[in-house]
N, C-alpha and C positions, 0 to 999 in steps of 0.2 A: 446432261439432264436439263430439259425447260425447265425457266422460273417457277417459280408458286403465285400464285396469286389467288386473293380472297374470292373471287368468283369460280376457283377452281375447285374448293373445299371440299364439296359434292361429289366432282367428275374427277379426283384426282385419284380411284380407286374404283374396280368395277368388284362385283362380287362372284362368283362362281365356282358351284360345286364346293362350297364350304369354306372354300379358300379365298383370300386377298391377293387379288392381283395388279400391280400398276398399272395403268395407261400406258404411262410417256417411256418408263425407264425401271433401272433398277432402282432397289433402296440400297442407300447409304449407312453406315455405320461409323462414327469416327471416335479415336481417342486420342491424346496426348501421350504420348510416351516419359512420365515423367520420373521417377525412378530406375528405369530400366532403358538401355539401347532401343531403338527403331527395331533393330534387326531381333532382338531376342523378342520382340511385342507382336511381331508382323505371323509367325508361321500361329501363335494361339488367335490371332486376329481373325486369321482366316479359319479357325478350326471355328469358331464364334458364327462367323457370317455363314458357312455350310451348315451347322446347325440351324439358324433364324431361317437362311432358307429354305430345307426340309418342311420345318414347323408353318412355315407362312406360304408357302405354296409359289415362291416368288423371289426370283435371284435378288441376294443380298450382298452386295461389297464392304466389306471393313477396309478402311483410310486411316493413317494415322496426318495429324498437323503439328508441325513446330513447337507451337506455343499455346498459351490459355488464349491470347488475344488472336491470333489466328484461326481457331477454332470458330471462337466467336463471328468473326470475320463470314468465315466461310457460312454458318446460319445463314449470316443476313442476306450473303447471295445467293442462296438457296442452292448453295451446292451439298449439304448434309440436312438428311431426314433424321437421322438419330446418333445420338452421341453422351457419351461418359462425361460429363463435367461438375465442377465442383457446386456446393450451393451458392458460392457468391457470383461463381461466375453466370449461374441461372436468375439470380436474382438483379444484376446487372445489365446484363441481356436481355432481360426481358422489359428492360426501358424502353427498349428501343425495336424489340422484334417480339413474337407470338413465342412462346415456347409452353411447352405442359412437360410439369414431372411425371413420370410413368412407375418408378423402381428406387429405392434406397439400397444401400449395403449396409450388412450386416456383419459385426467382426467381434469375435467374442461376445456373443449377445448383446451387442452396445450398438448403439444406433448414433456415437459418435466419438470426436476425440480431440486434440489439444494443438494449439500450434506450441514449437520452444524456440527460444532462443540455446544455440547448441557452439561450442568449441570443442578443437581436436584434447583430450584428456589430459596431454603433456602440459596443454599452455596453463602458464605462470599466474596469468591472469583469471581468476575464477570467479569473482563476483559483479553486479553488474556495474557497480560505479566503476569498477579498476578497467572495466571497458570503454571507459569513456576515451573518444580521439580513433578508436579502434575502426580497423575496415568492416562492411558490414556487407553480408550479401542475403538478396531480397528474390525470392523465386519470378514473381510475377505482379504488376498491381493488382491482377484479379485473383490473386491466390489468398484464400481465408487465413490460413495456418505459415504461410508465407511471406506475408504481404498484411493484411490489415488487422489481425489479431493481435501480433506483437507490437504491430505500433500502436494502438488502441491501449495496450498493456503497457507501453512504457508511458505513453499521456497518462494512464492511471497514478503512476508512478511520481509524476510531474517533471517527466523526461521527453523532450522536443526530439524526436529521433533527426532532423533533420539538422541540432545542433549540435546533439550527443556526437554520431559520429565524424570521422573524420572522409569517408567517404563511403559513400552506397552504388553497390553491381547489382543491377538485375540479372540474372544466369538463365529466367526462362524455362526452370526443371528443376525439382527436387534433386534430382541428379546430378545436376551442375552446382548447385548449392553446395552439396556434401562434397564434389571434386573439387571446388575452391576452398573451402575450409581444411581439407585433409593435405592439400597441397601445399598450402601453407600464401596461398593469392587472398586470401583477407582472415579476420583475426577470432568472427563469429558469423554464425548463416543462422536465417529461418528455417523452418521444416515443419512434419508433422509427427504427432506422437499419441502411442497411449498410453495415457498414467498408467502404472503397473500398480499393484497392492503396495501398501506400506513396505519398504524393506526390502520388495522385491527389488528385481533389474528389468529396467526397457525392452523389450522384445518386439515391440513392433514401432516403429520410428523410420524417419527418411532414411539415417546413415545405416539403421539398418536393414534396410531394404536394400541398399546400392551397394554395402562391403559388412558382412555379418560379422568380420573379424575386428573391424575400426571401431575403435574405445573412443567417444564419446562423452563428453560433460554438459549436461544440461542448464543451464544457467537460470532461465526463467522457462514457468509453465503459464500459457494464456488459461484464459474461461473457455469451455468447452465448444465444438465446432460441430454442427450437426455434418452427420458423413455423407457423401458427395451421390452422385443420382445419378440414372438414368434419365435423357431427355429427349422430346420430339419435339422437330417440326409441328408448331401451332395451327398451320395451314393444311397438315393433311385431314384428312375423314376422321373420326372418332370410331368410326370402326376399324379402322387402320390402328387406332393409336390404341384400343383396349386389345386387339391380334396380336400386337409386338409386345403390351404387356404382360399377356399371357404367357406368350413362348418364353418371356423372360424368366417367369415364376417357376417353368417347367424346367430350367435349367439344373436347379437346385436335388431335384427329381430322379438322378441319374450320379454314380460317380464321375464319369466324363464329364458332365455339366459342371458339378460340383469342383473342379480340378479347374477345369477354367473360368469358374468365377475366382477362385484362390489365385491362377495364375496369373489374371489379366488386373485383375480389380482387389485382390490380396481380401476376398469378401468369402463369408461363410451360404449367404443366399440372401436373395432380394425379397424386400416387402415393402408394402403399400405406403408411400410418403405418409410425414407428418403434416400437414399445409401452419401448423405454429410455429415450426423451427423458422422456416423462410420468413413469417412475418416479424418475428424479434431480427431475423438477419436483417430486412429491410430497412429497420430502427436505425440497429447498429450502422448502415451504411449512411443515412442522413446523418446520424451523430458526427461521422466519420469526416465527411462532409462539411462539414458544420465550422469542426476544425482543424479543416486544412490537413486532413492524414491517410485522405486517399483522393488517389489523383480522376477528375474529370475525364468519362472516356465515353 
């Protein structure tokens, strides 16, 4: 795929017979694989991208990348036009490269949800001070529910995460989070969750996503996390970028659609961003910033 560039904005898209066609290449679609294998992500990946295609008139590849930071990565060299990333990681990103939100998810009618700090159920340890000295494992610096909400929550606390514990893993996936903690390779992980009703039990969380049978203890619940987007490339056409918004909405439209929004994205259907949730995220990340509890990237 050639670069992008700002003088292409116009010509990176012709129009014909109703349809969006590219110039140069195909379009791209990418996600992170982060609760579930590569391999169980790739065959709905592609069931994703034959649909966009159909809808857009224009071969569409779904990619998956490593990591939150590789993703990123990949934007800035203009190897991905569109891609599933979280809000911080959009709001991060977009320091330093163009992006526009196009799609939210939807998941029990909430438009968002919680980062925790989580232990395997057995351990002895159950509150957060008796975690102090403990191994601590961290999805990603760009991870909201991962990465900057818990520690945001333990400065709340007047807890220096970088003194509390006695050593921190990044793992790079929700998934790796929850296989280090159930393994017993450190002692607590971040992840994400939703508050259930009073009384109730968690049903939708990281360790439940990756083992439905592993018991789980939730130790602390962060302040709420707006839920994670659909995103383009800022350099293509804006009629490109309301096409792929559309086919998005149409997903929802159809049980097929509906099946793979649940399976790829664990979402009910996509609607129209909030543009306030990003500007309090933005806060939060200066805060963050401010002091010293997410890292420069």
């Amino acid at each position: 795929m050639r670069p992008l560039h700002k003088k292409d904005v116009a010509e990176d898209t012709e129009h014909k017979n109703g349809t969006i066609r590219p110039v140069s290449s195909d379009l791209t679609f990418a996600v992170v694989p982060s609760t579930r294998s590569t391999e169980s992500v790739e065959p709905l990946l592609a069931q994703l991208a034959s649909f966009l295609s159909r809808e857009l008139g224009t071969p569409v590849r779904g990619i998956t990348t490593p990591s939150y930071s590789d993703l990123v990565a990949d934007f800035e060299r203009d190897r991905i036009h569109f891609a599933w990333m979280s809000p911080l990681q959009l709001v991060l990103a977009q320091e330093r490269i163009s992006l526009r939100a196009l799609a939210t998810s939807m998941r029990s009618d909430r438009l968002e949800y919680c980062g925790v700090l989580f232990t395997e159920s057995s351990n002895a340890r159950r509150t957060l001070r008796e975690l102090e000295g403990a191994k601590v494992a961290w999805v990603d610096p760009t991870s909201a529910s991962g990465y900057l909400y818990p520690r945001l929550h333990l400065a709340a606390r007047g807890i220096d995460p970088d003194e509390f514990f006695a050593d921190e893993l990044f793992c790079h996936s929700h998934r790796e989070v929850v296989n280090a903690v159930f393994s017993g390779k450190v002692e607590v992980g971040a992840t994400f969750a939703a508050r259930p009703p009073s009384g109730a039990p968690v049903t939708r969380a990281g360790f439940c996503d990756v083992d439905p049978a592993a018991e789980a203890h939730i130790v602390e619940w962060t302040a709420t996390i707006p839920n994670d987007l659909m995103v383009a490339h800022g350099l293509l056409s804006a009629l490109l970028h309301t096409s792929f918004e559309q086919a998005l909405f149409r997903l929802s439209e159809s049980d097929d659609g509906r099946a793979l929004l649940s399976g790829l994205f664990g979402a009910e259907k996509l609607v129209v961003p909030d543009p306030r949730p990003l500007g309090m995220l933005r806060q939060l990340v200066q805060q963050a910033r401010e002091n010293g509890l997410l890292l420069q990237l």
